[in-house]
C-alpha positions in Angstrom: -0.2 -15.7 10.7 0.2 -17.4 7.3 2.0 -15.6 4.3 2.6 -17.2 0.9 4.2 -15.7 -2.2 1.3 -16.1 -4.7 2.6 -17.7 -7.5 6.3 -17.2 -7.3 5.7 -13.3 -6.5 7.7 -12.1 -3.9 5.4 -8.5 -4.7 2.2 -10.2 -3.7 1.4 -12.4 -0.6 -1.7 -14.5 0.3 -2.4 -14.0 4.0 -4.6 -15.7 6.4 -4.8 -17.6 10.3 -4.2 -13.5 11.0 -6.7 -13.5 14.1 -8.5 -16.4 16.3 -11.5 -16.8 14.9 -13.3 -15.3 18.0 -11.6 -12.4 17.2 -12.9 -12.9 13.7 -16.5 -13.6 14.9 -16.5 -10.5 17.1 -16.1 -8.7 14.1 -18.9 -10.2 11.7 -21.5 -9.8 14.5 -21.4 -5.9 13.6 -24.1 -4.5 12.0 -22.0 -2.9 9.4 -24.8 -1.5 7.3 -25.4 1.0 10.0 -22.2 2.2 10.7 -21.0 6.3 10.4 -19.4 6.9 7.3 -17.1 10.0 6.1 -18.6 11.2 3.3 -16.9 10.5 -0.1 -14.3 13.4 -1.3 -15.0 14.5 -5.1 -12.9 11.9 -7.1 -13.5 9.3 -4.8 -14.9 5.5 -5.7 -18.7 5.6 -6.2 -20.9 3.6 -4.3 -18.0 2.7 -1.5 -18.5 4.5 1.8 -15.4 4.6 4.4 -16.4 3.6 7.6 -14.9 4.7 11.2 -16.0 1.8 13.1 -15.0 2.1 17.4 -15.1 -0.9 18.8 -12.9 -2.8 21.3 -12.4 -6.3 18.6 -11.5 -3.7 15.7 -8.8 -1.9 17.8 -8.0 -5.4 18.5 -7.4 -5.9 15.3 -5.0 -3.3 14.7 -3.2 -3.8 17.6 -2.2 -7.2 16.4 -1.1 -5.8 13.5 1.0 -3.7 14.5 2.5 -6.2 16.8 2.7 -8.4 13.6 5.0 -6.2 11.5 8.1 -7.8 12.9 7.0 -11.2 12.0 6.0 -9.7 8.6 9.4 -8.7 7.7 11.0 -12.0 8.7 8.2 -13.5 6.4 8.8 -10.8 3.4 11.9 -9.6 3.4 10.8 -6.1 3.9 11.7 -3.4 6.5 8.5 -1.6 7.6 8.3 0.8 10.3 7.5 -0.8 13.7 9.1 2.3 15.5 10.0 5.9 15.3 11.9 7.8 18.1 11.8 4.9 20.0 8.0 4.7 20.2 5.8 1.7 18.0 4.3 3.2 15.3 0.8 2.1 15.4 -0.8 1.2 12.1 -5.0 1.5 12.3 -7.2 -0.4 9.4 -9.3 2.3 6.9 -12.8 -0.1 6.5 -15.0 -0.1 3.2 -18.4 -0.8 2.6 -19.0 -1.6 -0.8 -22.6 -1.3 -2.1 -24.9 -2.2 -4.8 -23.2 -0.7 -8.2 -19.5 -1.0 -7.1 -16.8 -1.4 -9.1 -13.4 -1.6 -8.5 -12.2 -1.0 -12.4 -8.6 -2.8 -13.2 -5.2 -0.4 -12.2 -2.4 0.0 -10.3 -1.4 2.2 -6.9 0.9 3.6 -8.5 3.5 5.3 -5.7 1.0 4.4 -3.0 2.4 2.5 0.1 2.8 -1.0 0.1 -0.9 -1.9 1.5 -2.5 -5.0 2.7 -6.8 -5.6 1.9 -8.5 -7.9 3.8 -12.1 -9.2 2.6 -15.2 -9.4 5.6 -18.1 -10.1 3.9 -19.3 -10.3 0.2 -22.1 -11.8 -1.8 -19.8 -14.6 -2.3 -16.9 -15.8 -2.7 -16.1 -14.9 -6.4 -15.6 -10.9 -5.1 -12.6 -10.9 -4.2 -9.9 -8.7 -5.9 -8.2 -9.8 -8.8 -4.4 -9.2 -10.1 -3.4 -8.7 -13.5 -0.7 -9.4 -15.9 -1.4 -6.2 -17.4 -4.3 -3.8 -17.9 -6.2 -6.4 -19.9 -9.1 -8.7 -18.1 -8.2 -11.4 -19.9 -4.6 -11.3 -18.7 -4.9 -12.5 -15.1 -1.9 -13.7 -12.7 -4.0 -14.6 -9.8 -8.1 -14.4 -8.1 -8.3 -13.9 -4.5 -11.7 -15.2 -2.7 -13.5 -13.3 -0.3 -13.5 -15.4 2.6 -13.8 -13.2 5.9 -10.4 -12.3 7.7 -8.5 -13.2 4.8 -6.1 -11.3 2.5 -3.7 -10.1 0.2 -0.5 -7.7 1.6 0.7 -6.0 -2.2 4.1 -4.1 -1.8 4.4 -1.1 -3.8 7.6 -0.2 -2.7 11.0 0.2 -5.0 13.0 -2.2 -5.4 17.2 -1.9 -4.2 17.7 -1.0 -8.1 14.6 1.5 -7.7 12.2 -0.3 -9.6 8.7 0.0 -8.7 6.3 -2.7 -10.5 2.6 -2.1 -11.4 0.6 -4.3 -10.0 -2.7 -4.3 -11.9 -5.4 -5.3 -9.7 -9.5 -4.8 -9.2 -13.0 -6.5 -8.2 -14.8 -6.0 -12.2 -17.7 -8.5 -10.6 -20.3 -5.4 -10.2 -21.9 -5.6 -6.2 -25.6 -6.6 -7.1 -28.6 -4.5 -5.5 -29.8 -5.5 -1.9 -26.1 -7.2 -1.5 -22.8 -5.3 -0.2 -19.1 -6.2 0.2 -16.7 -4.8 3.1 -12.8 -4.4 3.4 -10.1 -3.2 5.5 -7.0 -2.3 4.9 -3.6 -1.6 6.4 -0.6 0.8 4.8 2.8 -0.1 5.6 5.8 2.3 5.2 9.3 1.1 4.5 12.1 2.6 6.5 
């Protein structure tokens, strides 16, 4: 697993070599376009369906990551929760499929946990998420690419004097028609 402050940021980390590529492969060969969805709650995003994929290489997935949290703290300095009453705390990925339409208009999380988003597939490359100075477009700090198995981990969590930063972030690149994009992300809690 590869972390790297992006650009001095020890809030926002680029993250990639997460799984072997088979692993990786296993996971594109889905036919995501036909998977079950939950049907979007009122205030939800439009035109982004959460998917409940069950398949051995997606549990996979998860179960790396939550055998990666130690390493992630070494790496961050952070102190997520790997355990609770002497049990591991199992983390599971929440997947997105992002159709024609979407937009993920520029914000912050807010008090959300700190949450990691990694891109699958896209249109191209140039749909990735981008972060923000501030709530202007034309104030950006940093573009991620969409390259499949391949990330961003934002912490959201206070800092020892209890500040909590807003990290402005979102994908303003509009998903064209007959084309769709799809995520997954993780939420890790702080002990």
């Amino acid at each position: 697993m590869k972390l790297v402050p992006v650009n001095g940021s020890h809030r926002l980390w680029s993250i990639s070599d997460i799984w072997s590529p088979e692993l990786v492969d296993q996971v594109m060969a889905i036919d995501w376009l036909t998977e079950p969805y939950v049907p979007n709650q009122p205030g939800e995003m439009r035109n982004r369906r959460t998917l409940s994929p069950k398949y051995q290489c997606i549990e996979r997935l998860d179960e790396h990551m939550t055998q990666s949290i130690p390493l992630i703290n070494q790496i961050t300095n952070c102190n997520f929760v790997s355990s609770a009453w002497g049990k591991s705390v199992e983390i599971q990925s929440t997947w997105w499929l992002c159709e024609p339409g979407y937009v993920s208009y520029i914000h912050h999380d807010g008090k959300l946990p700190n949450n990691m988003l990694i891109f699958w597939h896209a249109p191209d490359t140039s749909y990735g998420t981008t972060f923000y100075n501030s709530d202007s477009e034309d104030d950006v700090f940093h573009q991620f690419e969409s390259v499949p198995g391949t990330g961003y981990l934002m912490l959201n969590h206070a800092d020892d004097t209890g500040h909590r930063p807003a990290q402005y972030h979102g994908m303003l690149k509009e998903i064209p028609a007959n084309h769709w994009r799809l995520a997954c992300f993780y939420q890790f809690s702080t002990k």
